[in-house]
N, C-alpha and C positions, 0 to 999 in steps of 0.2 A: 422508597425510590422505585418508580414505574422501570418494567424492562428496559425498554428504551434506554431510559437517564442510565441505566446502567451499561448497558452495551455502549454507548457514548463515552462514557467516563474510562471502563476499562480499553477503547481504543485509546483515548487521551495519554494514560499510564503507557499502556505498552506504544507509543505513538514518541515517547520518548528517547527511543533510540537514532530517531530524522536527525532532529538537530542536533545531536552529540555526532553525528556520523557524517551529515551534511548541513554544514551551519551556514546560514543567508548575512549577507551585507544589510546595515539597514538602507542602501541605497537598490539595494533589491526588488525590481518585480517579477513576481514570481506566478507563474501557473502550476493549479492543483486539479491533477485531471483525474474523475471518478472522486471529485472531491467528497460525494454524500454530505454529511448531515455536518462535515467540517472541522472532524476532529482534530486535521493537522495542525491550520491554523490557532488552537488551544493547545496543542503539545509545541509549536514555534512562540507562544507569547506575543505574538502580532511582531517578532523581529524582522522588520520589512518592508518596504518602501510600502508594496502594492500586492494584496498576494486574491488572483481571481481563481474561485474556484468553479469549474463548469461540470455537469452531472447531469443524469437523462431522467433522471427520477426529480418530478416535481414537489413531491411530498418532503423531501429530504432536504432538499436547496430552502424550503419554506420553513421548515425547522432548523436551520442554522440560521437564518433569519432572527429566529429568537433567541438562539443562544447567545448570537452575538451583544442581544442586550444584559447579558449578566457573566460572559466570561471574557477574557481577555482574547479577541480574534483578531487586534488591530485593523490596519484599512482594511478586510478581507471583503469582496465582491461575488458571491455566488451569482452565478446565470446556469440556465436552462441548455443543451446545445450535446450534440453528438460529439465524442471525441476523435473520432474520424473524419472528421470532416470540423474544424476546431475554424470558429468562426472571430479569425485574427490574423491581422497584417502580416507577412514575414518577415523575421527576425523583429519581433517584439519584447519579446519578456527577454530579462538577462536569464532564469532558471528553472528549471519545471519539476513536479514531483508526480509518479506516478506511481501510487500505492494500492496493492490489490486489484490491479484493476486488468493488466494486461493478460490474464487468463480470462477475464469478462469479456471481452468483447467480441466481435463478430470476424474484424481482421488484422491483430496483431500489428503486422505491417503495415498498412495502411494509420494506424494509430502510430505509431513511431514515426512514418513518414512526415507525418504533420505536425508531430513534437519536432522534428529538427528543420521545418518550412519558421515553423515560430521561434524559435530559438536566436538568440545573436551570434556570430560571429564566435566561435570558444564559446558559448554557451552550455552549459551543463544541466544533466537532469538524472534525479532517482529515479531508478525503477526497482520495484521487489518481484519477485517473483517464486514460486511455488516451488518450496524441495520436499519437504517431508510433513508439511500440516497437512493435506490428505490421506498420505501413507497412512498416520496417526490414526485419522479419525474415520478412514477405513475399518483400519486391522481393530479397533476398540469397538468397532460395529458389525463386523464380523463375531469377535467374541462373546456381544451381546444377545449376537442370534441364537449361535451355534452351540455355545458351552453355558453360556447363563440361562439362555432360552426368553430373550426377552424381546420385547417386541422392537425394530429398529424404527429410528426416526430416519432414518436415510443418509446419504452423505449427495456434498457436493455430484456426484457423478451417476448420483442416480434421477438424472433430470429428466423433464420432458424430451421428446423427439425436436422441439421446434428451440430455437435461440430464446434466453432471458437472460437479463442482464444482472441478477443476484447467483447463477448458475456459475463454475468453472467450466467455463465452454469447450477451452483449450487445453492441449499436453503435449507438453515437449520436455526433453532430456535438457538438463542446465546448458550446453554445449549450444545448443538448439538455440536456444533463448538468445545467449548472447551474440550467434551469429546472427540472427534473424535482427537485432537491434543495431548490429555494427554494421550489417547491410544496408542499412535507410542512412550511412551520413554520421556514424557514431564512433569513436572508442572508448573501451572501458577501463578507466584509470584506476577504480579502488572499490574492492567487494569484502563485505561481512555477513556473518548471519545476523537476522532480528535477534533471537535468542536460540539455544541450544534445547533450552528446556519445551519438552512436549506440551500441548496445549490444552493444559489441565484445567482453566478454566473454561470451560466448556462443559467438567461435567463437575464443577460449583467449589473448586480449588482457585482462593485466591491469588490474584497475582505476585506473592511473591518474590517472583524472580523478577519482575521491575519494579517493585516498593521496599525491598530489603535492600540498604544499599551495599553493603558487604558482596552479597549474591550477585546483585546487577552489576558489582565490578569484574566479580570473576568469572562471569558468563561473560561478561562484553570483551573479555581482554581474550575467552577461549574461543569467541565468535568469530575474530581474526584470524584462528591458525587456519593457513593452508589448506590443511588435513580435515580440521572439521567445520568449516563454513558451510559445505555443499550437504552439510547433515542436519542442519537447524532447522523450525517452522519454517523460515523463509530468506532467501537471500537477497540484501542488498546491494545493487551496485552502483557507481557513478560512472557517468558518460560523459565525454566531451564531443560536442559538436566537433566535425572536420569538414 
């Protein structure tokens, strides 16, 4: 299995927690913004009227192209298209997903702005956002310098000077995040972590903690508490248009 097929699959796996946490109507269309190479659409099963996904990277939209011919993507539609500027009627899709991607971009706001131009009426949308998967893979790359003595391969934040869109551009405090989203036209009705557990594959530890199902229940049920959601890789939450 090429890197790739691999990086793909284990989005897929860990891509498992969307639909357990935010499940679609099959009368559903849905936009997948920072869609990439598609994976949500395989961890949803194609449960869904219409689900389009839009992404800036043409490489990636061309390769979910062909996945679609061997896994289960149902109607899924990649297009080309800046997520800022989200080239769609207002209030179209009943639901939107946006995973990983609102620390990509150039202006947060302005991306949220045009999630709730698209949106219906009560229309809902996932957003995740960054709690502690950097912290991680800072502080392990810190250790790898300093005490191991080994050479680092870098982390998200150690990017060029100029914007890219595989870069975490953006940092804000959780607080931050969700005012900045409730500001553009939103409330947040219901938040979890992804998972609790650190993101261990990365340095060749299987996932798991979303293929063991025992583990993926009792993470998911701790990914709830109050207390420890804002401590996981990543937190999810739901928004309703207002």
């Amino acid at each position: 299995m090429s890197e790739q097929s691999k990086f793909i699959a284990g989005k897929v796996l860990s891509g498992r927690v969307y639909p357990e946490f935010f499940p679609f109507a099959s009368s559903d269309t849905v936009l997948n913004i920072g869609s990439g190479y598609g994976p949500q659409a395989i961890a949803y099963g194609g449960h869904f009227k219409q689900m389009v996904g839009i992404d800036i990277t043409l490489q990636r939209l061309q390769h979910s192209r062909i996945l679609s011919q061997t896994e289960t993507m149902g109607n899924y539609i990649p297009i080309m298209g800046n997520v800022e500027q989200l080239p769609f009627p207002e209030a179209y899709f009943d639901k939107a997903i946006a995973i990983d991607i609102i620390e990509h971009v150039q202006s947060p706001k302005a991306m949220c702005g045009e999630i709730r131009r698209i949106l219906k009426e009560r229309g809902k949308v996932l957003v995740t956002f960054p709690t502690m998967h950097d912290r991680y893979t800072e502080a392990i790359s810190w250790i790898s310098r300093n005490i191991l003595r080994r050479k680092s391969k870098g982390t998200f934040h150690d990017a060029a000077t100029e914007w890219h869109p595989d870069h975490h551009n953006q940092e804000f405090r959780i607080d931050e995040w969700l005012a900045l989203v409730e500001d553009c036209g939103f409330r947040a009705i219901s938040s979890r972590a992804t998972t609790l557990f650190p993101p261990l594959h990365l340095y060749g530890v299987p996932r798991f903690w979303f293929s063991n199902e025992f583990i993926h229940r009792i993470d998911s049920n701790l990914s709830k508490s109050a207390f420890l959601k804002n401590y996981g890789q990543g937190l999810m939450v739901i928004f309703e248009a207002v």
